[in-house]
TORKOL-250726 format. One record per residue (C-alpha): chain; residue in one letter; x, y, z. Coordinates in Angstrom, 3 decimals. Each point is the difference from the previous one (the first is absolute). Layout:
<nodes>
+--------+--------+----------+----------+----------+
| chaine | residu |        u |        v |        w |
+--------+--------+----------+----------+----------+
|      A |      A |        X |        Y |        Z |
...
+--------+--------+----------+----------+----------+
</nodes>
This chain:
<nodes>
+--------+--------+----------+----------+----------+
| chaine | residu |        u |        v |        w |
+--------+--------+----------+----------+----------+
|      A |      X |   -7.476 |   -1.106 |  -13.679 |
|      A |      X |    1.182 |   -3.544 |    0.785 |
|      A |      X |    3.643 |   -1.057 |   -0.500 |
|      A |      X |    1.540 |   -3.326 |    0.314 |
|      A |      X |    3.678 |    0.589 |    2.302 |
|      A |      X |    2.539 |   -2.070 |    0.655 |
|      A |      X |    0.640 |   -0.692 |    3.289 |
|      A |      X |    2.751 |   -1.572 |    1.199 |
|      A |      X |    0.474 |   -0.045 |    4.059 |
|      A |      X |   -4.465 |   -0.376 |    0.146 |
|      A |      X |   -0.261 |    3.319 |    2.195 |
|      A |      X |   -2.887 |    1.542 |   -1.602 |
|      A |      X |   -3.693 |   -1.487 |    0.540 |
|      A |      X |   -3.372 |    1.454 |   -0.956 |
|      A |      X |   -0.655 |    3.797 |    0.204 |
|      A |      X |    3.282 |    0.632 |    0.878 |
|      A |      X |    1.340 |    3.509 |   -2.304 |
|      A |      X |    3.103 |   -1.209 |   -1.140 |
|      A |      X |    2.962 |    1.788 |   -2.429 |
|      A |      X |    0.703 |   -2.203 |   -3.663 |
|      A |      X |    2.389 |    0.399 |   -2.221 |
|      A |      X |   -0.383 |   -0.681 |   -4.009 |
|      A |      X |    2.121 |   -2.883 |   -0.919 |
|      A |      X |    0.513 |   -2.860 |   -2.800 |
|      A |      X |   -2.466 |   -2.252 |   -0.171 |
|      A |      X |    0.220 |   -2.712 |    2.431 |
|      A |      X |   -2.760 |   -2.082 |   -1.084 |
|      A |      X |   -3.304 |    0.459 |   -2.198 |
|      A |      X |   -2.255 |    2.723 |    2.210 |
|      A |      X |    3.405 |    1.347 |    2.085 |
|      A |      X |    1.822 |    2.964 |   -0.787 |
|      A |      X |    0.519 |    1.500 |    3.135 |
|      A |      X |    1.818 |   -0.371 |    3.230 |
|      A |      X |   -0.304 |    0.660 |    3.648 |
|      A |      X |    1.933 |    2.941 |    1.284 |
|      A |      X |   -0.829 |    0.520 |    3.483 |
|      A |      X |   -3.949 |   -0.028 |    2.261 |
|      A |      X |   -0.495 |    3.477 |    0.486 |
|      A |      X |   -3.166 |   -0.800 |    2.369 |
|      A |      X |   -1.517 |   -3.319 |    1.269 |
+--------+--------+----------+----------+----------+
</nodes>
């Protein structure tokens, strides 16, 4: 499943497995944000 995250410091790029968090809605399509990169 897709999900549109919020993140803040850009540390994540493509394919990366990242940890998100549920959160209030920040715009129309985001509801989550960035935790940590687990693996790049």
């Amino acid at each position: 499943k897709k999900f549109y995250a919020h993140d803040e410091q850009n540390q994540a790029k493509t394919g990366d497995t990242v940890r998100i968090m549920e959160t209030r809605p920040l715009s129309k399509l985001k509801r989550w944000r960035l935790v940590e990169v687990i693996q790049k």
